[in-house]
mmCIF file as gemmi writes it, N, C-alpha and C atoms, coordinates in Angstrom:
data_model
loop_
_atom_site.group_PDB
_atom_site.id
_atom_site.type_symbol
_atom_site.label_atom_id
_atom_site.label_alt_id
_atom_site.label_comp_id
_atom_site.label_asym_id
_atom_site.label_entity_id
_atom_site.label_seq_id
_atom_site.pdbx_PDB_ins_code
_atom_site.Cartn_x
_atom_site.Cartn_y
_atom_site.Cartn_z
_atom_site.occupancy
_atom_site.B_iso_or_equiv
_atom_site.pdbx_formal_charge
_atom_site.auth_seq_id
_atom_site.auth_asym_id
_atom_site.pdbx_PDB_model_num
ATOM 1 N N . UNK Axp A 1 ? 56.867 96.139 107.111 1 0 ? 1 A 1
ATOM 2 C CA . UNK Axp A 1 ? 56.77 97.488 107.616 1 0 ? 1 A 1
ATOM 3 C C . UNK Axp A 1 ? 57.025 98.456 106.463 1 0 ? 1 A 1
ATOM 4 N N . UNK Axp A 2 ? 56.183 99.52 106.508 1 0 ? 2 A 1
ATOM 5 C CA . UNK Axp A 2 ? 56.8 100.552 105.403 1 0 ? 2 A 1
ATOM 6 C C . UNK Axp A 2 ? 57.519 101.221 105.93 1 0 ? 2 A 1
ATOM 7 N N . UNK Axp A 3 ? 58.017 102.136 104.692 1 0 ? 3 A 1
ATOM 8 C CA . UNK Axp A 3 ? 59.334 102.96 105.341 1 0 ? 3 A 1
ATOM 9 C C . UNK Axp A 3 ? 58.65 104.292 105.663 1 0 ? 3 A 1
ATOM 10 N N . UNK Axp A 4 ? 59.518 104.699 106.608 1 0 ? 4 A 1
ATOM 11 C CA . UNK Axp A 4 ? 58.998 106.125 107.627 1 0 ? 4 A 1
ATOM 12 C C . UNK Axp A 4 ? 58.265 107.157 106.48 1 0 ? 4 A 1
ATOM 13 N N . UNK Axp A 5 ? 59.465 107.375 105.373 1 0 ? 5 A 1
ATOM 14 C CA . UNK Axp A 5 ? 59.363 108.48 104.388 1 0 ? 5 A 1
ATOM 15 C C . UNK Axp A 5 ? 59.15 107.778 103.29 1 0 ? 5 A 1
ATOM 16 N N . UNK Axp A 6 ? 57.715 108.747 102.982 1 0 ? 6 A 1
ATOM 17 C CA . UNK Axp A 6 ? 57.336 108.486 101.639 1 0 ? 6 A 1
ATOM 18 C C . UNK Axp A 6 ? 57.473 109.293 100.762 1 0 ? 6 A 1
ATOM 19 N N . UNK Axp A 7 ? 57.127 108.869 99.154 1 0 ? 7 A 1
ATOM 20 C CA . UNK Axp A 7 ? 57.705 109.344 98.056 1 0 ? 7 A 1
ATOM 21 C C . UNK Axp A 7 ? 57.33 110.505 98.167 1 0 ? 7 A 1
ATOM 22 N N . UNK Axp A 8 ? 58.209 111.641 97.541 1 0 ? 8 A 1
ATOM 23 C CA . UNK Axp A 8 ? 57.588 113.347 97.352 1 0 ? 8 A 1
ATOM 24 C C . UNK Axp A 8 ? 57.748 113.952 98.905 1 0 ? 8 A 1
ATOM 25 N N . UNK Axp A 9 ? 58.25 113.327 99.951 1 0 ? 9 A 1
ATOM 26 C CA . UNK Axp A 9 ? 58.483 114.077 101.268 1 0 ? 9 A 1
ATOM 27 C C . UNK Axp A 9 ? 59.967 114.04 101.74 1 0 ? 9 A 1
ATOM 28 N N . UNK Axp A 10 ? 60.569 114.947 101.606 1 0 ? 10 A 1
ATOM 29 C CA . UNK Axp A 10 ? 62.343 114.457 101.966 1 0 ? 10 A 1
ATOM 30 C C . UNK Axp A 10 ? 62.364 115.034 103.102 1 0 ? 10 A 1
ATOM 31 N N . UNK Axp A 11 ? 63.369 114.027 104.02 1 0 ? 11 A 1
ATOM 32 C CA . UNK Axp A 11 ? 63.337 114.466 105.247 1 0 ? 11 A 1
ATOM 33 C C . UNK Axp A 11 ? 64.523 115.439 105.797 1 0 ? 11 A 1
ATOM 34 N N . UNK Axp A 12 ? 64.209 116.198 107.119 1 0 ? 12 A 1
ATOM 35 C CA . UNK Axp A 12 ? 65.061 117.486 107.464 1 0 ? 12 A 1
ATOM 36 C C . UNK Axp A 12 ? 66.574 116.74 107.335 1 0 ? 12 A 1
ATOM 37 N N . UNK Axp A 13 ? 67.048 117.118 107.431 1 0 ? 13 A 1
ATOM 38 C CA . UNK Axp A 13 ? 68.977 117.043 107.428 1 0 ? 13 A 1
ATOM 39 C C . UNK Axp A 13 ? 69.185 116.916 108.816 1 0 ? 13 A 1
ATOM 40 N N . UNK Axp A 14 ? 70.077 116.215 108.285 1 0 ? 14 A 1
ATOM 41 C CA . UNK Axp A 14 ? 71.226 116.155 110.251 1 0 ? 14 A 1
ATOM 42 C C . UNK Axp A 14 ? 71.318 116.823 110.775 1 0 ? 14 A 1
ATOM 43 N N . UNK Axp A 15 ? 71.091 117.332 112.341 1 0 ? 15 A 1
ATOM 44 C CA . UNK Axp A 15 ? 71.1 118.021 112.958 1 0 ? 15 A 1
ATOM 45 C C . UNK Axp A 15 ? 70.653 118.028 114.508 1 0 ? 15 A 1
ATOM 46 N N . UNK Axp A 16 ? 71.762 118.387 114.677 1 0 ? 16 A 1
ATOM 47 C CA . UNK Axp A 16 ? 71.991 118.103 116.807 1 0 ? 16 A 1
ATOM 48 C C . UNK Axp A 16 ? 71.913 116.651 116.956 1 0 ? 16 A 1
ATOM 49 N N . UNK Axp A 17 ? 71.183 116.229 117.7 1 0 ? 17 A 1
ATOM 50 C CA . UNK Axp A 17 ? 71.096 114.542 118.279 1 0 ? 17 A 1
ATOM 51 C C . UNK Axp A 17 ? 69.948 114.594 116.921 1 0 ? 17 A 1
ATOM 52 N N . UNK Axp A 18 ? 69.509 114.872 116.153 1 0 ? 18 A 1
ATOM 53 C CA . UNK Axp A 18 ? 68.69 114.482 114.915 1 0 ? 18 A 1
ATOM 54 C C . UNK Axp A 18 ? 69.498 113.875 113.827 1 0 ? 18 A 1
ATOM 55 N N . UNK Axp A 19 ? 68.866 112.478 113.375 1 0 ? 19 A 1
ATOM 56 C CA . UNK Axp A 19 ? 69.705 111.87 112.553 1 0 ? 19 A 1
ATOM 57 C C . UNK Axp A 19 ? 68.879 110.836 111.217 1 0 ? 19 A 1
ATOM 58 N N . UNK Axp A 20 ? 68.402 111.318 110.326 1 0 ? 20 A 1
ATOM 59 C CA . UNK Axp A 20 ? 67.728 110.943 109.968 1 0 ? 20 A 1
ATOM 60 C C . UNK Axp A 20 ? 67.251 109.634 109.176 1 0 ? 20 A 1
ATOM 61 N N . UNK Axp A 21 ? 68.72 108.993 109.615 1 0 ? 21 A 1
ATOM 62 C CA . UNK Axp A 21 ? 69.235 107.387 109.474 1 0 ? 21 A 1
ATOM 63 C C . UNK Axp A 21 ? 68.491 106.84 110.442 1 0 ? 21 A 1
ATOM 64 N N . UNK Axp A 22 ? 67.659 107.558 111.617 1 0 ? 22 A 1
ATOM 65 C CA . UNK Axp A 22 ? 66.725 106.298 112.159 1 0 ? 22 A 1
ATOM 66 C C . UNK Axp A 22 ? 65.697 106.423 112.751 1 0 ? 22 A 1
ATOM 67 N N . UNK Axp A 23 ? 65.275 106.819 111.75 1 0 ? 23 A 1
ATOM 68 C CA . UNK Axp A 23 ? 64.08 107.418 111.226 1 0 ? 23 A 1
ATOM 69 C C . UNK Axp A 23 ? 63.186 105.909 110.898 1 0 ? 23 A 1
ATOM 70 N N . UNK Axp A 24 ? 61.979 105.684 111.959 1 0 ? 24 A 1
ATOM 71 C CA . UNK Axp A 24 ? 60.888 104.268 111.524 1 0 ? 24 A 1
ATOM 72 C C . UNK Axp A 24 ? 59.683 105.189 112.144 1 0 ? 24 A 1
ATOM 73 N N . UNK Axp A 25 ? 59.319 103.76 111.501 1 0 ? 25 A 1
ATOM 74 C CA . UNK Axp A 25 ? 57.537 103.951 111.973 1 0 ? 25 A 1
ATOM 75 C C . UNK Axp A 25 ? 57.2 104.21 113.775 1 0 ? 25 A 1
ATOM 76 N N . UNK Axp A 26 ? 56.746 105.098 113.744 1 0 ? 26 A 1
ATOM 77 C CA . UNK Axp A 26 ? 56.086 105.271 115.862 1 0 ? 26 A 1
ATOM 78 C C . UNK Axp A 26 ? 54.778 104.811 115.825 1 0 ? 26 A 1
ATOM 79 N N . UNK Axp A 27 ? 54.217 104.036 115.158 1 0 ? 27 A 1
ATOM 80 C CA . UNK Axp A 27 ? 53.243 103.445 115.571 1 0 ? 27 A 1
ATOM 81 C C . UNK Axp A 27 ? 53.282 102.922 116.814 1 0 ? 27 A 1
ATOM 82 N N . UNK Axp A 28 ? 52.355 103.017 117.643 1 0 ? 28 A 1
ATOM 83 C CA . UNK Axp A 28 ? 52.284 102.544 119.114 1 0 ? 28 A 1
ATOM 84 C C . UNK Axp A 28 ? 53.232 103.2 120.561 1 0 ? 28 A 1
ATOM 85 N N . UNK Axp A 29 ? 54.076 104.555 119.802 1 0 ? 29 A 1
ATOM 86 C CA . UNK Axp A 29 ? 54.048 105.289 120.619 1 0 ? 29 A 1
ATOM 87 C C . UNK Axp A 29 ? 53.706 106.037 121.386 1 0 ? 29 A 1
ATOM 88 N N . UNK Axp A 30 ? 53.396 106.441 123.172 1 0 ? 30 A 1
ATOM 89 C CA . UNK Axp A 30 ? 53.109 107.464 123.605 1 0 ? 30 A 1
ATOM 90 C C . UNK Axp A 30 ? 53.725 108.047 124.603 1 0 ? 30 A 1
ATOM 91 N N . UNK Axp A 31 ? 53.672 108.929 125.009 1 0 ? 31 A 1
ATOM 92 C CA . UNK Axp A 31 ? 54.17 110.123 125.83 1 0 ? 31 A 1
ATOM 93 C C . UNK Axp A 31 ? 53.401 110.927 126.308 1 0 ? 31 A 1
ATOM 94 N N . UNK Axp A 32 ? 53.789 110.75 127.705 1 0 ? 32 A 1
ATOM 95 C CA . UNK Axp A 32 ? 52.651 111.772 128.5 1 0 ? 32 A 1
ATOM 96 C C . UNK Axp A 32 ? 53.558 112.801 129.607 1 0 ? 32 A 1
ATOM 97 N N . UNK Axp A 33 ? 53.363 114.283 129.76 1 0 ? 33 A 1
ATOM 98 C CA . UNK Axp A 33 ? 54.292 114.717 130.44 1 0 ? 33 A 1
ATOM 99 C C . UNK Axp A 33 ? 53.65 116.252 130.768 1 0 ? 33 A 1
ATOM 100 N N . UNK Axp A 34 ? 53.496 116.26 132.017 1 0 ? 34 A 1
ATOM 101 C CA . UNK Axp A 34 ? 53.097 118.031 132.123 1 0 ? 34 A 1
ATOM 102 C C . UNK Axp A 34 ? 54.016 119.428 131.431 1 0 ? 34 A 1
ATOM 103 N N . UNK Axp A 35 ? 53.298 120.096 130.69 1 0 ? 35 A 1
ATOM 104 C CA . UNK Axp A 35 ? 53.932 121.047 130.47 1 0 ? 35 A 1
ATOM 105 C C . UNK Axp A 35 ? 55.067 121.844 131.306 1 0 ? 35 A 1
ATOM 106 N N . UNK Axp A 36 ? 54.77 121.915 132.405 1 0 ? 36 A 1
ATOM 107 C CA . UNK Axp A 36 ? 56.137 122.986 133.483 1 0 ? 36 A 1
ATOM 108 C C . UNK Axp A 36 ? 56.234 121.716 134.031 1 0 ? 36 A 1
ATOM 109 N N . UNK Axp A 37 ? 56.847 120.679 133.513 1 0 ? 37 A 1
ATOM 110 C CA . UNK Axp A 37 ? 57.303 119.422 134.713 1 0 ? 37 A 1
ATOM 111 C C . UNK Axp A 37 ? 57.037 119.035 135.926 1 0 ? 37 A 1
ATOM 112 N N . UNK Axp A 38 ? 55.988 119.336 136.218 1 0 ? 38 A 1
ATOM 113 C CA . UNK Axp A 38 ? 55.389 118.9 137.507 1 0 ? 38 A 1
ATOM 114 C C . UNK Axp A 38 ? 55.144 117.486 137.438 1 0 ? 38 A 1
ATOM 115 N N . UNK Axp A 39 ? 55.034 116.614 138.895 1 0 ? 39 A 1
ATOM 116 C CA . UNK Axp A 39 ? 54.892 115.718 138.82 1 0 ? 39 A 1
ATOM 117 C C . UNK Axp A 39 ? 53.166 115.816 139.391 1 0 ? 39 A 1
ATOM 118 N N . UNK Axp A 40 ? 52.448 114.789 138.928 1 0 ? 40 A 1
ATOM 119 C CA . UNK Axp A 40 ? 50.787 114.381 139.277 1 0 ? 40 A 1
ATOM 120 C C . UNK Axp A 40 ? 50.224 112.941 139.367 1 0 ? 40 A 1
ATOM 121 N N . UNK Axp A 41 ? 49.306 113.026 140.14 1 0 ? 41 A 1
ATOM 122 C CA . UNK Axp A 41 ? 48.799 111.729 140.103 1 0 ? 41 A 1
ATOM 123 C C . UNK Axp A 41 ? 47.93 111.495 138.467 1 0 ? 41 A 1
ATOM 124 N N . UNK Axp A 42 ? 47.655 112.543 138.204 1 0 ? 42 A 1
ATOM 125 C CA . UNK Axp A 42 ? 47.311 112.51 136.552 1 0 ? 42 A 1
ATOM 126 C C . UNK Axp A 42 ? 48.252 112.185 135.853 1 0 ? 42 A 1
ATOM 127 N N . UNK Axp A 43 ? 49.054 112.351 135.304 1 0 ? 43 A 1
ATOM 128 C CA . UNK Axp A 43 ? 50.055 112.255 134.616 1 0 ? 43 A 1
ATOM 129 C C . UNK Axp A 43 ? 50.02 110.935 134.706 1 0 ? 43 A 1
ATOM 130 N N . UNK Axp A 44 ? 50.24 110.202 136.015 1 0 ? 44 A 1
ATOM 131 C CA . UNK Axp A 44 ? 50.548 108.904 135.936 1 0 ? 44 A 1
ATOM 132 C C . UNK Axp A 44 ? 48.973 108.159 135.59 1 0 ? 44 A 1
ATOM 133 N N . UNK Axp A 45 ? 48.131 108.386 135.82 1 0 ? 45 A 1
ATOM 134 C CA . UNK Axp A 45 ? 46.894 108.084 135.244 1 0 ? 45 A 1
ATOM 135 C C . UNK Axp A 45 ? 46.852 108.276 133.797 1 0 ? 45 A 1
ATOM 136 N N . UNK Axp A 46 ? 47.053 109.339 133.505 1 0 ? 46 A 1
ATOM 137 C CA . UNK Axp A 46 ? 47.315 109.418 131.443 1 0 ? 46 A 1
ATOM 138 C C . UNK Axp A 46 ? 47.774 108.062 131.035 1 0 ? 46 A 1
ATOM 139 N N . UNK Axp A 47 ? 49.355 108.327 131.256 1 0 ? 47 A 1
ATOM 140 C CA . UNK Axp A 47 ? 50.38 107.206 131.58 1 0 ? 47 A 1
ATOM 141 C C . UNK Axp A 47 ? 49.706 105.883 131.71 1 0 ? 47 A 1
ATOM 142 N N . UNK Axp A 48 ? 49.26 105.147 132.375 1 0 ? 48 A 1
ATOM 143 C CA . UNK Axp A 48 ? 48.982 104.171 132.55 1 0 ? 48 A 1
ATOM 144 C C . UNK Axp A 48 ? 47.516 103.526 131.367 1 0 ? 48 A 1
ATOM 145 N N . UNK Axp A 49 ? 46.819 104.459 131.338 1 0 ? 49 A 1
ATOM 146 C CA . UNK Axp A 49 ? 45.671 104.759 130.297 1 0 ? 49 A 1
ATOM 147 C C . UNK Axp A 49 ? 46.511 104.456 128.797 1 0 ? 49 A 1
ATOM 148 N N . UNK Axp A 50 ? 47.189 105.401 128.825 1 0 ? 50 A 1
ATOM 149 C CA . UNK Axp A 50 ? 48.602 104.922 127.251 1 0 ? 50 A 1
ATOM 150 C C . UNK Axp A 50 ? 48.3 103.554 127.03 1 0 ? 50 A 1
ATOM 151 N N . UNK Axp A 51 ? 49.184 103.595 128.279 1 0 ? 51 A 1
ATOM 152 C CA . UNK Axp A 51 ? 49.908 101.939 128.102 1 0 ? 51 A 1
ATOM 153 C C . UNK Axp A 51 ? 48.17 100.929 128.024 1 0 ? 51 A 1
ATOM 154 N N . UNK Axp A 52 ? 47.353 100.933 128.754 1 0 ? 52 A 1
ATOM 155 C CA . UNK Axp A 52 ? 46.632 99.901 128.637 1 0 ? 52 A 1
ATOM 156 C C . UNK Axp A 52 ? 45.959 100.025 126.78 1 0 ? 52 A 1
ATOM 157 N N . UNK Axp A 53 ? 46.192 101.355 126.766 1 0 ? 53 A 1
ATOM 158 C CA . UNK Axp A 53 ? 45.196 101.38 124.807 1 0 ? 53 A 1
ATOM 159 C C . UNK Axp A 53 ? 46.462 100.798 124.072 1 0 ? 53 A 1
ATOM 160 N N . UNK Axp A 54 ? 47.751 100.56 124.546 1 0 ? 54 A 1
ATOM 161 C CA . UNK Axp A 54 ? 48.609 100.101 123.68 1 0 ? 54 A 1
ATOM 162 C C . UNK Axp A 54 ? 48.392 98.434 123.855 1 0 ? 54 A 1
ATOM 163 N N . UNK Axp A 55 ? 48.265 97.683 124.802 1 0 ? 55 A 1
ATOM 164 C CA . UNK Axp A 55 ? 48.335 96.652 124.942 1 0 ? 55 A 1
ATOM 165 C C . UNK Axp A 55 ? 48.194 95.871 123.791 1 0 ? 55 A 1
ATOM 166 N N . UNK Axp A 56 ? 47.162 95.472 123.053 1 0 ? 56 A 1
ATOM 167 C CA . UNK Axp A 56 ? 46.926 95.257 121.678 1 0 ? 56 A 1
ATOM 168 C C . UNK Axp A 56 ? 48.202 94.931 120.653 1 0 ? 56 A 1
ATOM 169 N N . UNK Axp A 57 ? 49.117 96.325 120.976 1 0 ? 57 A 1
ATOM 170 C CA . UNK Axp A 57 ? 50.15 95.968 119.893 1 0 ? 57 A 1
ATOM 171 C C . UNK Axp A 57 ? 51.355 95.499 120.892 1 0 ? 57 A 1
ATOM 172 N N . UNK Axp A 58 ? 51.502 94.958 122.328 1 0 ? 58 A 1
ATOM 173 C CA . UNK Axp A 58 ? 51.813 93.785 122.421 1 0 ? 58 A 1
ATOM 174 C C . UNK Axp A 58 ? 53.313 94.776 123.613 1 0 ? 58 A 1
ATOM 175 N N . UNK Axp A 59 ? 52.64 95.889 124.261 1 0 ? 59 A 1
ATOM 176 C CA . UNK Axp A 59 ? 53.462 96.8 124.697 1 0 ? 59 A 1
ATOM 177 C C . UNK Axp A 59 ? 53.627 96.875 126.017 1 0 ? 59 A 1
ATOM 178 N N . UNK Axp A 60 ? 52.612 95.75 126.49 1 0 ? 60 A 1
ATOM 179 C CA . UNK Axp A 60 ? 53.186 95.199 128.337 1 0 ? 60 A 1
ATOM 180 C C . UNK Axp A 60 ? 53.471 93.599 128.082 1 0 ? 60 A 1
């Protein structure tokens, strides 16, 4: 795995729940969420759509 931060980019400083000790790669992350928090049958359709394009990297 490479490391998060590469050469010539220093990362922000500590701060609030930010910690930049753990700090990795998000490859194969996603997040899906309505803007004003509503709940939808979309959302969970996004959601589920995520997850099946993630499958591949081994995420169900």
């Amino acid at each position: 795995m490479q490391p998060a931060v590469q050469p010539g980019w220093s990362q922000p400083p500590r701060c609030g729940l930010y910690n930049p000790r753990f700090e990795h790669d998000a490859c194969g992350i996603g997040f899906v969420a309505h803007v004003e928090g509503r709940r939808s049958h979309r959302v969970l359709e996004m959601g589920l759509e995520a997850l099946r394009n993630h499958a591949h990297r081994g995420a169900v």
